[in-house]
N, C-alpha and C positions, 0 to 999 in steps of 0.2 A: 546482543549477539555480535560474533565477527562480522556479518554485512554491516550491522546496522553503522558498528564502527567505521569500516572501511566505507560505507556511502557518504558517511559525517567528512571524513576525512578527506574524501575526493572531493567533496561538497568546500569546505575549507580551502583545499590547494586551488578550485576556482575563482573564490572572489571573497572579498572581505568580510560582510555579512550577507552570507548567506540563505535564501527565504526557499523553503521546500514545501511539498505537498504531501500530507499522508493520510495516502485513497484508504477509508473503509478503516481509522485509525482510532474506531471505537472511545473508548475511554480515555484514547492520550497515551496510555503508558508509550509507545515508542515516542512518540514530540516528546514527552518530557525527556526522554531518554536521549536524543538528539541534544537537546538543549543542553543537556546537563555536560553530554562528552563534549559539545564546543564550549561551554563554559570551563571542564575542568581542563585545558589548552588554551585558557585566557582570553576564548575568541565569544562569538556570538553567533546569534542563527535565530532565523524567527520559522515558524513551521504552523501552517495552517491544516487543521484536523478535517474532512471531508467526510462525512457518516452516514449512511441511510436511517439509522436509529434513533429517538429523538432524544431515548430516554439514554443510551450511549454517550449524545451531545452533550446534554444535562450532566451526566458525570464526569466529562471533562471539564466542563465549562467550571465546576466543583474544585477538582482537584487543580486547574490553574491558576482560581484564585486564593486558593488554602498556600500553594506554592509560591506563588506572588509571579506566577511567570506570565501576567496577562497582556504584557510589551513583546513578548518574543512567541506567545502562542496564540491563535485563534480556532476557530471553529465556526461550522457549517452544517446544519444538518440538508442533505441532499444525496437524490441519486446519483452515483456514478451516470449513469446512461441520461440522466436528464441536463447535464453537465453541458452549458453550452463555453467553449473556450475563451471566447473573444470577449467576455463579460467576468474573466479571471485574469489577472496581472500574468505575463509567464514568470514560471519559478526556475531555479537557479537545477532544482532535483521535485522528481517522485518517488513516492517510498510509497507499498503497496505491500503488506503481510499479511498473506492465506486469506485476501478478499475475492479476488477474480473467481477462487475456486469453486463459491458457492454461487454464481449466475452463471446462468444457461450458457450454454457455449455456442450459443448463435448469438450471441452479445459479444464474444470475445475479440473480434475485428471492430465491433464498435469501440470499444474498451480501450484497444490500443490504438485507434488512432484519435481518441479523446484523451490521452496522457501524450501522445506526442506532442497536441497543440499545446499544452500545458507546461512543456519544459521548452526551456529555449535552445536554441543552435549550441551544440555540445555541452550542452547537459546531462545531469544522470540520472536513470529510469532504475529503481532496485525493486525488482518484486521477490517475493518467497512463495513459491507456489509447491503444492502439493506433487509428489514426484509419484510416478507410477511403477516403480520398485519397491512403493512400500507394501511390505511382507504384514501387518497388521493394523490395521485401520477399523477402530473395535469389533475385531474377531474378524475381518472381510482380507482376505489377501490379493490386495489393487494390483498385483503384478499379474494375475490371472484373468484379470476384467478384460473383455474383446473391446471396448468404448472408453474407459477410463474412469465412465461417469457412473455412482452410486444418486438414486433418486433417494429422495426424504426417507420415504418409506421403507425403503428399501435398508437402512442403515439407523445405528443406535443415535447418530447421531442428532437423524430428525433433519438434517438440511440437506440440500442438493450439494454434490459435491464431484468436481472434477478435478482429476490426476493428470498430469502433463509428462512427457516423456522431455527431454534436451531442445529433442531436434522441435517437437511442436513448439517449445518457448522461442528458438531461433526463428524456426519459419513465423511466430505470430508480430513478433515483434522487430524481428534484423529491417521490414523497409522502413521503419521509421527512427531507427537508433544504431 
């Protein structure tokens, strides 16, 4: 995607090899996808995968060594919220794709101030979170919702899920970034 690019990117114009974090990064596809755009720019980047899933892990742990990218990526199976910082290297970047949306939102002040300790002094925090203008959300239209938040049950898709409007991404994350 164009974030994913532009985080690479900015991630690059920081320092020479660059080492990121990617919260809730399931299978890999974005690390390897990271990997691959500083590779095709001749550069390098290492990216460690962070996952509550075990069996997630498992198929990244799969496809990095099928890839042979097991020097530029690693992996983790753990909670985000059991995440203590000071017992993780800081990284240069976090990258975070549609994870935060599915834990409670009384976790979400923990969340961002555990990816703050996580990046260093002007670094960069990219998440993609679910916005609360979307018009179809299997059959549910989130622009209508008074909370933001769809329960499990409540939706096709079977997970808890919350929708963030602008201003909630600034207010949750502008004191730390």
């Amino acid at each position: 995607s164009t974030l994913t690019l532009e985080f690479v990117g900015g991630l690059l114009d920081l320092c020479d090899n660059p080492h990121a974090y990617d919260l809730g990064g399931g299978e890999g596809n974005k690390a390897i996808k990271m990997v691959d755009l500083a590779r095709a720019v001749g550069r390098d980047m290492r990216v460690t995968v962070l996952d509550v899933l075990e069996e997630a892990v498992g198929l990244c742990q799969k496809k990095v060594a099928k890839l042979g990218l097991g020097s530029r990526i690693s992996f983790a199976c753990t909670n985000i919220l059991d995440i203590d910082p000071s017992k993780y290297p800081l990284a240069d970047g976090v990258h975070e794709y549609q994870c935060f949306n599915h834990v409670s939102r009384k976790h979400h002040e923990t969340i961002a101030q555990i990816v703050a300790r996580l990046v260093k002094p002007g670094g960069l925090f990219l998440t993609n979170a679910f916005n609360r203008n979307t018009r179809d959300f299997y059959g549910i239209d989130v622009s209508q919702l008074a909370t933001g938040e769809i329960v499990g049950e409540d939706n096709i898709s079977g997970m808890y899920c919350y929708f963030y409007t602008e201003n909630e991404l600034g207010d949750l994350y502008s004191p730390y970034f």
